[in-house]
N, C-alpha and C positions, 0 to 999 in steps of 0.2 A: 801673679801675672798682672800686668797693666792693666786697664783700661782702656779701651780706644773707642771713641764716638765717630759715628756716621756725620756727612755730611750731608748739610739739605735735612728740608724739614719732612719730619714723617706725622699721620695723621690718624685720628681713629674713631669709630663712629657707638658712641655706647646708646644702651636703650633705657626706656624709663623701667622702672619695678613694681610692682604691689607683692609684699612678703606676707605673711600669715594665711592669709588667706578664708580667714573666721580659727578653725581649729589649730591650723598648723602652725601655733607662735613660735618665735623665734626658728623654724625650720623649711615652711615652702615658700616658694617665691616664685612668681609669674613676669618674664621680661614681654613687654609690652613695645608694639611699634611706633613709640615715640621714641627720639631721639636726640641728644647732645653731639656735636660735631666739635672736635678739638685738635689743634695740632700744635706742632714746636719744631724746634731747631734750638739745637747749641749754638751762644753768641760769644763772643771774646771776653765780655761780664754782666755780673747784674743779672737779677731775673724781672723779669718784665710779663704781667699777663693783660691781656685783652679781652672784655667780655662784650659780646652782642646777646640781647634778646632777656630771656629772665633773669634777675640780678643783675642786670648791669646797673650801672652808677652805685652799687649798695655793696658787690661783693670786694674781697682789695684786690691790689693790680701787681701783688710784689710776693714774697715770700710766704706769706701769712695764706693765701689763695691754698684752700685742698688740694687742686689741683698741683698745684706745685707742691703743696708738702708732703703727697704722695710721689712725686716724683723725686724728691730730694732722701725719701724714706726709702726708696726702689734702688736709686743708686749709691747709697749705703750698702745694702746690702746685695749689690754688685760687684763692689769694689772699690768703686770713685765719684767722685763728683766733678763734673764740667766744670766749664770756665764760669759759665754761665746757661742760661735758655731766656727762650724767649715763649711765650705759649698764647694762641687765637682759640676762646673759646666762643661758639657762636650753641646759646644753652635756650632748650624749646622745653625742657622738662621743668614744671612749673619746683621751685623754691621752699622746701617747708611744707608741702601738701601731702605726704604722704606716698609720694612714688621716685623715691629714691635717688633725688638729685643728689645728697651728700655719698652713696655710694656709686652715680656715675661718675662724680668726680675723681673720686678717689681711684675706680676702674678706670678708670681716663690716665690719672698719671701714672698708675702701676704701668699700663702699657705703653704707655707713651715714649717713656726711661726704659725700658727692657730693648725696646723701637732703634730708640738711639745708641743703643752700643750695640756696635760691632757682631760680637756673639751674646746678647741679655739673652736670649729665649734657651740659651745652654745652659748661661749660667743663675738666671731664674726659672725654671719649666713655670706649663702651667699650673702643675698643681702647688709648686711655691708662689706661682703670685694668688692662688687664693687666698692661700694660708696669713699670705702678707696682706690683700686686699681686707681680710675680716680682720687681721690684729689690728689696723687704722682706723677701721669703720666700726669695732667692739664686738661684733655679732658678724655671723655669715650670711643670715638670711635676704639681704639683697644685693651684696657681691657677687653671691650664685650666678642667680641668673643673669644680672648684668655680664658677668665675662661667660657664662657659656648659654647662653639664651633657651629661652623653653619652660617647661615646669624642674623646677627645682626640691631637692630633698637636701637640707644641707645639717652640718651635725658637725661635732668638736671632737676632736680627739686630744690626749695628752699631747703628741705632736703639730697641734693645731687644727685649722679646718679642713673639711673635706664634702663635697655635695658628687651629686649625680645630675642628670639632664635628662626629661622626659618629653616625649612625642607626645604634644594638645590633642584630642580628638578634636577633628573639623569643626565638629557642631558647635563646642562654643563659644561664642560669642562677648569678649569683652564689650564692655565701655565703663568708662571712669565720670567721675560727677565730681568737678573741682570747683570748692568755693573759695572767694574772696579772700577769706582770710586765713590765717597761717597755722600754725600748730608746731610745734615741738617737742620730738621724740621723749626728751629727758622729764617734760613732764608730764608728759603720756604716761611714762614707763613710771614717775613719782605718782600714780594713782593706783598701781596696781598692791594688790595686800600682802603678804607674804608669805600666805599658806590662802589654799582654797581647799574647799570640801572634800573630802576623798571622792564622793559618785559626781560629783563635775567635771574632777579631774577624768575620770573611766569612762564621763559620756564622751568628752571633749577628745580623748583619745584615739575610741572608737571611729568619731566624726573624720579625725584627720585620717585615718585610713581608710574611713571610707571615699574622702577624697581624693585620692588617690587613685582610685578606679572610677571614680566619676570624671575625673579629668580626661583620665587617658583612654576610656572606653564606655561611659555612659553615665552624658549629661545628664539624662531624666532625672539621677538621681543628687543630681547639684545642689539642690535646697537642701534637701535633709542631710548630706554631707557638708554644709557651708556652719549648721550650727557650735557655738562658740560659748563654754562658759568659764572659759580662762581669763581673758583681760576686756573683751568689747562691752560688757556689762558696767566694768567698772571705770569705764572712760566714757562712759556717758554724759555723766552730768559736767564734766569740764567741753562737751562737743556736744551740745542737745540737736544742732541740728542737722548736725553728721546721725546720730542718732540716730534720731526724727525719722530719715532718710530711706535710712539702710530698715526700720521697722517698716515703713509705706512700702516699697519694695519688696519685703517678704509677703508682708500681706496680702501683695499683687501677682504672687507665684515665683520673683524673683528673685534667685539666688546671689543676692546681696551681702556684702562686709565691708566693714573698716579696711579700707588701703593701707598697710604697715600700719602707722602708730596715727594715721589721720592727717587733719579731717577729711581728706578725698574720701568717695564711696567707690567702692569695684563692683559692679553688677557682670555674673558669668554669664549670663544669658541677658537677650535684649527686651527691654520694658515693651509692652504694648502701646499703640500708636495712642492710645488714648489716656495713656501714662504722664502725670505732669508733675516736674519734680520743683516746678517754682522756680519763684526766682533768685538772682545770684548765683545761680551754678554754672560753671561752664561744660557740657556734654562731652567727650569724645569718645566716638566710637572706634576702637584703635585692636588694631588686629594682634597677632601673639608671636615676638619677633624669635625666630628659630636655631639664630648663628650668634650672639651673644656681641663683646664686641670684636669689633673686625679694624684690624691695622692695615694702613698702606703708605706707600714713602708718597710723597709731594705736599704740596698745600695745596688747603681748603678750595676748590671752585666753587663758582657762583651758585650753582642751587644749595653746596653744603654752609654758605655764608649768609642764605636766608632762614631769620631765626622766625617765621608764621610757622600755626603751628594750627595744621586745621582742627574746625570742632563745628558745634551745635551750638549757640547761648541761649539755654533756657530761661 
């Protein structure tokens, strides 16, 4: 069957991540109320992208953009490819920190391409654009929650990925602590060993289930479910002061970890007033976004074309 693309541009609003969570590597993941704003239309050729706000002048403007080669990998496997697109992204989720800009991207152009044909959302469902969103991104753990917002359980099957969507209890309370400087995944993940202890692995497992019911029905017990003796240990010494951080913070009562692969810090509950985390970090206190991303037809207005992005700077 053909292909056939909509006319006019369609738009979609994805949210920031923090995945692991201390215990749950590679599996839970928290979408967080920061946000990417992106949109497109089919043009006659060429693809063309626009970035406002983080990465812009650094990320490219053509083919090579995630964005687009999630979308050009979407409608593959839809059936066709466009003339062309054109894509506006206006990006608040900070680059390399550890919360999930390369998987909102990549959520961004899964839905973006599914948006623009005719029937995509028949002939990708949801649960094929996860499957597609982790085969792009290597892992599911912040795909999850990016397309379906909330606490996430995500996990592999021979047929690909598959997660769940869980209700935050009220009480807790994000904020994120982003420094200066960048980090990457690949050599995050190049510090980890390739066997760990058998009773680290049994605490660490323990831990993540027990976060799971600290999440979704009592925080109190957030610290002693937040501990981690799988990968945070040993990405230390390349992030001393990610590190540094997330120790100051436990030893302050709060339930503190590594945001995905770094250096951001995730604190589940909020520091005390008399809590100071230094300087260089930028604060945000950011709430826990519930609906994942969210598609609608038009282009970007004016507040979704402003790339500030509130915080605190400590």
């Amino acid at each position: 069957m053909p292909t056939t693309f909509v006319s006019g541009p369609v738009k979609v609003r994805v949210p920031a991540t923090s995945a692991n969570l201390g215990p749950g590597f590679d599996a839970l993941g928290l979408a967080l109320g920061l946000y990417d704003d992106v949109a497109a239309e089919v043009v006659p050729d060429g693809v063309r992208v626009a970035v406002t706000g983080q990465g812009a002048g650094e990320l490219p403007d053509d083919d090579a953009h995630l964005v687009a080669r999630a979308m050009r990998a979407t409608f593959d496997a839809l059936g066709g490819q466009p003339s062309g697109f054109a894509v506006e992204c206006v990006n608040r989720i900070p680059q390399a920190r550890g919360l999930g800009s390369s998987s909102a991207a990549i959520v961004a152009g899964v839905q973006l391409a599914r948006a623009l044909v005719v029937d995509g959302n028949t002939r990708l469902d949801d649960a094929g654009a996860l499957r597609l969103a982790a085969e792009i991104e290597g892992h599911p753990d912040n795909v999850a929650p990016c397309l379906l917002g909330g606490f996430t359980i995500a996990w592999t099957e021979p047929a690909g990925a598959r997660a769940v969507s869980l209700a935050v209890d009220g009480r807790v309370r994000p904020t994120v602590f982003v420094p200066e400087e960048r980090g990457l995944t690949a050599v995050a993940r190049a510090a980890l060993p390739g066997a760990v202890p058998h009773a680290d692995a049994a605490l660490t497992a323990g831990r993540a289930a027990l976060l799971v019911h600290a999440l979704t029905a009592e925080p109190a017990l957030l610290l002693a479910a937040t501990v981690d003796r799988l990968h945070q240990d040993y990405r230390a010494e390349g992030m001393p002061g990610t590190a540094a951080l997330v120790g100051a913070l436990r030893a302050a009562g709060v339930a503190a970890v590594v945001s995905g692969a770094g250096p951001s810090v995730l604190a589940l509950s909020e520091p005390g007033a008399d809590f100071s985390v230094g300087t260089g970090w930028l604060s945000l206190g950011l709430g826990i976004d519930v609906h994942g991303a969210r598609v609608a037809r038009g282009r970007l207005g004016h507040a979704e074309r402003d790339p500030v992005a509130a915080g605190r700077k400590s």
